[in-house]
C-alpha positions as CSV (number, residue, x, y, z in Angstrom):
1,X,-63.3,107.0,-38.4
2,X,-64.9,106.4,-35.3
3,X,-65.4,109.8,-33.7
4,X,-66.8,111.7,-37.2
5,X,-70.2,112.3,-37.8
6,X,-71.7,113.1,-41.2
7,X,-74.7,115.5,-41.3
8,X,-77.1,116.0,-44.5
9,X,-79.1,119.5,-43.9
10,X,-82.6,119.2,-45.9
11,X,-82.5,119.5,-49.4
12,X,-78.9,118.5,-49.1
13,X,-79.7,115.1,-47.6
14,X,-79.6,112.9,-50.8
15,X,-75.8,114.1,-51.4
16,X,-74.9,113.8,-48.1
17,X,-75.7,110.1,-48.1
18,X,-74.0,109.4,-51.0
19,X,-70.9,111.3,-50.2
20,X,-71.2,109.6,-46.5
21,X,-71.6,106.5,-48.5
22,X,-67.9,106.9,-50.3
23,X,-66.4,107.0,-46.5
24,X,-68.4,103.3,-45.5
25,X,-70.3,105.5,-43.4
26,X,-74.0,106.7,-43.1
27,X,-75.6,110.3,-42.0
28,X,-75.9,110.6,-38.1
29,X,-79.3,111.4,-37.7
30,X,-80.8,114.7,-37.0
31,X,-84.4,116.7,-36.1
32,X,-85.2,119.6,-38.6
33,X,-88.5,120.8,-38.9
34,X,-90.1,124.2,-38.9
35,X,-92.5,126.0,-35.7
36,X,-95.8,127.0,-37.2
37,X,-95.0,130.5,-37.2
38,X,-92.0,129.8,-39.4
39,X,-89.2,129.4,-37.0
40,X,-86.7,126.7,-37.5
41,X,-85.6,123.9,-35.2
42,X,-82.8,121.6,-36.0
43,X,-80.7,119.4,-33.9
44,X,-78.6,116.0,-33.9
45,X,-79.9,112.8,-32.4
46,X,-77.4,110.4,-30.9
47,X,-77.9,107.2,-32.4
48,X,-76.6,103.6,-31.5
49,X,-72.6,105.4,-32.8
50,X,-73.5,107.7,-29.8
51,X,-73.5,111.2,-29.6
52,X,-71.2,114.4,-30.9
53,X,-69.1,115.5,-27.5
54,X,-66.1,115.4,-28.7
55,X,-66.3,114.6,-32.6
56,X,-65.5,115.6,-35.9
57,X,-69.0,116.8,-37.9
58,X,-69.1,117.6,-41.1
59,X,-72.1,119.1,-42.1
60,X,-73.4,119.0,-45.7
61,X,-75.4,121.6,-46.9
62,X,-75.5,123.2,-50.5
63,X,-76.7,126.9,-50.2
64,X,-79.2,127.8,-53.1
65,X,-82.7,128.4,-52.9
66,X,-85.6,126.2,-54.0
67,X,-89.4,126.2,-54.1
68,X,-89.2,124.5,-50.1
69,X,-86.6,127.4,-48.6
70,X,-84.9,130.3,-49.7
71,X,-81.0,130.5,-49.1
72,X,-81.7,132.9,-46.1
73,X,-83.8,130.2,-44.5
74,X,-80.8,127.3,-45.1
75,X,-78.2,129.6,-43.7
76,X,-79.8,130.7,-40.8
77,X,-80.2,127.2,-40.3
78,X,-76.8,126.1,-40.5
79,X,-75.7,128.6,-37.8
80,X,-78.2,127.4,-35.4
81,X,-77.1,124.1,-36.0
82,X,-73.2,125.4,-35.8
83,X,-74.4,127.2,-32.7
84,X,-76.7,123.7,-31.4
85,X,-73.2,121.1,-32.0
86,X,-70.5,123.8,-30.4
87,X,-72.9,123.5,-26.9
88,X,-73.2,120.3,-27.5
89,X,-69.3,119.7,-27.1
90,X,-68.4,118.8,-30.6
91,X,-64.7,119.3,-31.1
92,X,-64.9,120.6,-34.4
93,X,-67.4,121.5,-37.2
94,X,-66.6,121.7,-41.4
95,X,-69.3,123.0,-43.4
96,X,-69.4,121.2,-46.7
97,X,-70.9,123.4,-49.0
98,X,-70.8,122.6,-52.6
99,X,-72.7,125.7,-53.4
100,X,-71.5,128.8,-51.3
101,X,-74.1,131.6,-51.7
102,X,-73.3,135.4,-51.3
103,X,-70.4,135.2,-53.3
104,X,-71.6,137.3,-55.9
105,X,-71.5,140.9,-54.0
106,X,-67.4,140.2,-52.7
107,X,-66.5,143.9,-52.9
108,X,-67.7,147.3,-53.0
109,X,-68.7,148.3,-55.7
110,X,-71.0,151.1,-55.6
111,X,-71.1,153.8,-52.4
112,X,-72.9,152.2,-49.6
113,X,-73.0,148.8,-50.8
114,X,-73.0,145.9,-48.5
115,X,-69.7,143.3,-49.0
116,X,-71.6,139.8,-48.3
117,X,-69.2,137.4,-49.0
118,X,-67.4,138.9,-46.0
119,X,-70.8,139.2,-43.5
120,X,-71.6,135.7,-43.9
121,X,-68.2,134.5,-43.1
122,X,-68.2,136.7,-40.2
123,X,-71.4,135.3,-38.7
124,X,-70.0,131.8,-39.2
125,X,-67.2,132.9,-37.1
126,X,-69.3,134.1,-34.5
127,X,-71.4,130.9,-33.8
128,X,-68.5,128.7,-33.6
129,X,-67.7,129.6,-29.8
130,X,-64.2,127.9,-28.5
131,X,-65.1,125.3,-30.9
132,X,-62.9,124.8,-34.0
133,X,-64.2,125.6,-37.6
134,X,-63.2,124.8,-41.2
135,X,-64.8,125.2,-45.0
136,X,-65.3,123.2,-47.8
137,X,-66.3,124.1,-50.9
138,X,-66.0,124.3,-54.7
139,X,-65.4,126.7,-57.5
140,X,-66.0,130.2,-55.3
141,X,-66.9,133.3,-57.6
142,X,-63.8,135.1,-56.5
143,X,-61.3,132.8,-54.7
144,X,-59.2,136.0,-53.6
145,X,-61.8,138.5,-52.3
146,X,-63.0,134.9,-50.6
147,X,-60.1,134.0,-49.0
148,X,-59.8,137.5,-47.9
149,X,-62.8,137.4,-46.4
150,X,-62.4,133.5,-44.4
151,X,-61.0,134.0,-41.3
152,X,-60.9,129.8,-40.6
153,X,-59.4,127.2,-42.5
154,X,-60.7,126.3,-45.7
155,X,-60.3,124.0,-48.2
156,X,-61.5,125.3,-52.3
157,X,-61.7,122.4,-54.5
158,X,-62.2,122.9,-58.0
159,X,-63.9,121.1,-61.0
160,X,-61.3,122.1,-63.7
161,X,-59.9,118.5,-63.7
162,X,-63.4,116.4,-63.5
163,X,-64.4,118.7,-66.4
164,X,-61.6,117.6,-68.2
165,X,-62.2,113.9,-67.9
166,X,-65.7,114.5,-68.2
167,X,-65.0,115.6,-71.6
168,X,-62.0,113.8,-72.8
169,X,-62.8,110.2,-71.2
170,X,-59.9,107.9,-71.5
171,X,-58.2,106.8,-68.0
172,X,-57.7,108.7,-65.0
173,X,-54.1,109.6,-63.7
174,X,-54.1,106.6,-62.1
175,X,-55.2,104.6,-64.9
176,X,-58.4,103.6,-64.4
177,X,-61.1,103.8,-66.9
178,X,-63.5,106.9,-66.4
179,X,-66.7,105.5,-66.9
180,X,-69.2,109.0,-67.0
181,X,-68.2,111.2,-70.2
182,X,-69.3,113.1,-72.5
183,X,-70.4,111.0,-75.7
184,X,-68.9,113.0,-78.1
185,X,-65.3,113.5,-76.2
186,X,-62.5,115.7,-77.3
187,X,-59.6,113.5,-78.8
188,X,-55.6,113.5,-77.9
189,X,-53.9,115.5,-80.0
190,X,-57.0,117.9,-80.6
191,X,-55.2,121.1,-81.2
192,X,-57.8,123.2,-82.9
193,X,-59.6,124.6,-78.9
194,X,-60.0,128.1,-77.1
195,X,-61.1,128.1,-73.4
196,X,-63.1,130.8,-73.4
197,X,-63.9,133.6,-70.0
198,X,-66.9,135.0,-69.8
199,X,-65.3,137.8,-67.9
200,X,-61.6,138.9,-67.2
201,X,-62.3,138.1,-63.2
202,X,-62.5,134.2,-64.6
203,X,-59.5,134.0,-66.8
204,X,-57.2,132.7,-63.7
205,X,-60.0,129.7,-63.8
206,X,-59.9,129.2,-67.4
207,X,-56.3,129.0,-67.5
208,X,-56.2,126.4,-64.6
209,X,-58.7,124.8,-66.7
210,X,-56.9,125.2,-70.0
211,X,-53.8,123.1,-68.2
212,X,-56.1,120.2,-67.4
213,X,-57.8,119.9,-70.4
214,X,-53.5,120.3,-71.9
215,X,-52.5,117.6,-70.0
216,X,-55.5,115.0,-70.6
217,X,-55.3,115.9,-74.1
218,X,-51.5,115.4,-74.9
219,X,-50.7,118.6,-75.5
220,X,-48.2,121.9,-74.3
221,X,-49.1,124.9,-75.0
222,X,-51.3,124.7,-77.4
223,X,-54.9,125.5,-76.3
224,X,-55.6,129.6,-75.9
225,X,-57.1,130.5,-72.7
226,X,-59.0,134.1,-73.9
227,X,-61.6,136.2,-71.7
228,X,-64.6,138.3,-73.0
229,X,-64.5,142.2,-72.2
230,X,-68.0,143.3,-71.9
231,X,-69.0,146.6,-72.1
232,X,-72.4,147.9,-70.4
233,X,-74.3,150.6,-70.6
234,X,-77.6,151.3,-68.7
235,X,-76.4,148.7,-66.3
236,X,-77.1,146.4,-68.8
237,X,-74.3,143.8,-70.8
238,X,-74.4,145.1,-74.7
239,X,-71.5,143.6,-76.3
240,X,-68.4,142.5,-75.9
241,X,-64.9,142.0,-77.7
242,X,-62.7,138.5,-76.7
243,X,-59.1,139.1,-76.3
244,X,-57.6,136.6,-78.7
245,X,-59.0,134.8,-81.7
246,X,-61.2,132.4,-82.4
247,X,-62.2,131.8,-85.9
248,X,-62.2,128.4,-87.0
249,X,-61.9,127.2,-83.0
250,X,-63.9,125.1,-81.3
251,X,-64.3,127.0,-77.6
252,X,-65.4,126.0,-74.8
253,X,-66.6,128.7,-72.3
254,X,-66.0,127.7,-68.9
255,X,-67.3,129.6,-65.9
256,X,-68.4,129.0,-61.9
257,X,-72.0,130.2,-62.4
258,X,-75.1,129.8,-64.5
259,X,-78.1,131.8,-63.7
260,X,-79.8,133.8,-66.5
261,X,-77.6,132.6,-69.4
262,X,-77.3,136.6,-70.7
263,X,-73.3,136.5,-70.6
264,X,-73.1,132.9,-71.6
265,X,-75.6,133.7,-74.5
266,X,-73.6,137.2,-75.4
267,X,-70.4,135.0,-75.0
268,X,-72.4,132.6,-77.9
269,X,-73.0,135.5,-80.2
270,X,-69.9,137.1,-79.6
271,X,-68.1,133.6,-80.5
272,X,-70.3,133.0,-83.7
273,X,-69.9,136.7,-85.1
274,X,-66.1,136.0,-84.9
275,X,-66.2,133.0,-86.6
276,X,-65.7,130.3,-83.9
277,X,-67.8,127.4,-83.1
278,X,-69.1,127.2,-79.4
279,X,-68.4,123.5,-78.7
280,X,-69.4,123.5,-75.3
281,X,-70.2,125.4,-72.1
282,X,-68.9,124.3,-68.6
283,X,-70.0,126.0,-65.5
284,X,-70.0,124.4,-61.9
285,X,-72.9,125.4,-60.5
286,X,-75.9,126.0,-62.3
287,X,-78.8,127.9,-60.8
288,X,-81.4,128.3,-63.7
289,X,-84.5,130.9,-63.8
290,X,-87.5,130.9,-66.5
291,X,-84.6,132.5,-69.2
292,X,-81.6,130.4,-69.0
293,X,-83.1,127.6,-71.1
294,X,-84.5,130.2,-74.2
295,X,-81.1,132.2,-74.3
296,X,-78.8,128.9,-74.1
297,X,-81.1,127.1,-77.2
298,X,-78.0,127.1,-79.2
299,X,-75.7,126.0,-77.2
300,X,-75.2,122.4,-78.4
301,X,-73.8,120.9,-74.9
302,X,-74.1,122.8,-71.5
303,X,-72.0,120.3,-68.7
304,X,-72.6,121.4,-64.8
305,X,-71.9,119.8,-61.6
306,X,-74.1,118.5,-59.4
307,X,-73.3,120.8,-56.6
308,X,-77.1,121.9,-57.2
309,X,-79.5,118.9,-57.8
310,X,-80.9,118.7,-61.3
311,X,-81.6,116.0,-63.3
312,X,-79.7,115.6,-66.4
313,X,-82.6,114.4,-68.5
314,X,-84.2,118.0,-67.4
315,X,-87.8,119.0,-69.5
316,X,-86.9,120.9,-72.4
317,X,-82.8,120.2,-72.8
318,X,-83.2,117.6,-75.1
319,X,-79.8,115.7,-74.2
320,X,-78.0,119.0,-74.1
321,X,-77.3,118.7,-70.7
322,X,-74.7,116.9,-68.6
323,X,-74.4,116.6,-65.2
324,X,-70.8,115.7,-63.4
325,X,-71.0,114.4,-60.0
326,X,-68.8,115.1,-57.5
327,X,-69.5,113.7,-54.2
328,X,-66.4,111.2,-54.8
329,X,-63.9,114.2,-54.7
330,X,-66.0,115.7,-51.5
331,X,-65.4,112.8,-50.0
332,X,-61.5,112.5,-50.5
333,X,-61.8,116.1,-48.9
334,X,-63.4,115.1,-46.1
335,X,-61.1,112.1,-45.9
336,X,-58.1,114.4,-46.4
337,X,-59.2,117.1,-43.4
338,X,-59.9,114.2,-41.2
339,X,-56.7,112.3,-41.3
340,X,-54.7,116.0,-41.9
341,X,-53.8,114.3,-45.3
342,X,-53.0,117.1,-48.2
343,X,-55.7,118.3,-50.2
344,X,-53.7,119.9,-52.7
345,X,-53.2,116.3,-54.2
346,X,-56.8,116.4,-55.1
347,X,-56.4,119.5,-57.2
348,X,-53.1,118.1,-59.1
């Protein structure tokens, strides 16, 4: 892998290493700093490998915002850095981002309202020049109004099957032994479980889901895969009814996103009122505000991905919260894209 260069954007860099680290290489150095009236500056260095004319760069960078840069500031970064390698003579550029912001407004909704999913995709476009351009990410909000809106190739991994071994343990499908689960796994033969939507946009995901966790579990055709239809009113989420049931189910409610914790707390209720027991809530990325914790204090395990730093021994948790890594599959992807090798194996 001679002519590929890794690049880990700020508060990104620490993954980036340790995916590079998984390929037996290390992150090609780069400038990144910010002008004193707030303008940023980034830019690779050409180290003793050499320089990018003519290379494959993959550039890591997880778009959420933190206390040190809002997502605005990280994007507009990444397309000045795009912009800096495609004058720079790279060949081509994949943006590895485990976290894909502006998914949430991916149609219109309302009169007037803006379709971001699709704007940020177009300005990626525009700053790649003649230069080719690819995507990698995980878990989008809505994979079709996404891939309607991606012009360039891209590759959408999903979590569905590391969730499953993250909760059943056991041996991989190649045997091996999977060291990082959940201490309390789900057993083979476990027949008593509902996969549970938080919305009827997500039940395509749950279902996917729903297979894996069939498959790792020994069983066809035996775990539901249900949504919840919510009803608002004042803009707000009341109540809701789930389409199926689940009393005297364990369910796990699986979803991409974790902000607030309302739905997944309404899910909770909704769940409890009926008679189920929320066993667990899975979500890939997890973006928490000053709420989450309060309205998700029942919930007796919440497992995320570490597309979003976070510590798993997080104030206030109490060893409710698991954290599934997944810079190993990240870097199969980049693997796969590099030697034109299938990704769709990683998904199986």
């Amino acid at each position: 892998m001679k002519d590929i260069r890794i690049f880990g954007m700020e508060g990104s860099r620490c993954y980036a290493s340790r995916v590079a680290r998984f390929l037996g290489l290390r992150l090609t150095p780069t400038i990144e700093k910010t002008f004193p009236d707030g303008e940023p500056y980034i830019k690779s260095v050409a180290d003793e490998v050499g320089n990018v004319r003519g290379c494959d760069c993959y550039i890591i960078c997880s778009l959420f915002s933190n206390t040190m840069q809002s997502v605005n500031d990280k994007f507009l970064k990444l397309l000045f850095f795009v912009g800096s390698l495609e004058d720079a003579s790279a060949e081509r550029v994949t943006l590895v981002c485990p976290y894909l912001a502006y998914q949430r407004q991916d149609r219109k909704t309302e009169s007037r309202a803006g379709i971001y999913t699709k704007y940020s995709a177009m300005l990626c476009e525009a700053m790649r020049g003649d230069m080719r351009l690819r995507l990698i990410t995980m878990d989008a909000h809505n994979l079709a109004a996404f891939q309607s809106s991606v012009r360039y190739p891209v590759d959408h991994l999903e979590g569905k099957n590391l969730f499953a071994d993250y909760l059943c343990g056991g041996t991989d499908r190649n045997g091996h032994a999977i060291e990082e689960h959940i201490p309390e796994t789900l057993k083979v033969g476990e027949s008593d479980l509902v996969v549970l939507s938080p919305d009827a946009g997500g039940l395509a995901r749950a279902k996917f889901f729903r297979a894996a966790l069939e498959r790792r579990l020994d069983l066809r055709n035996k775990i539901e895969a249900l949504a919840l239809d919510k009803e608002r009113s004042d803009g707000e989420v009341k109540a809701g009814h789930i389409s199926g049931t689940v009393e005297g189910k364990k369910v796990v409610i699986y979803d991409d996103v974790i902000a607030s914790g309302s739905t997944i707390q309404l899910c909770f209720e909704t769940v409890k009122k009926r008679g189920g027991e929320v066993w667990a809530v899975c979500a890939t990325h997890f973006l928490p505000t000053k709420t989450t914790q309060d309205k998700l204090s029942e919930v007796p395990r919440v497992i995320i991905t570490n597309t979003i730093p976070i510590s798993s021994d997080a104030e206030g948790w109490e060893g409710r919260l698991f954290v599934v890594k997944t810079e190993e599959m990240f870097a199969e992807a980049i693997r796969c894209t590099y030697y034109g090798g299938s990704i769709s194996e990683l998904l199986k």
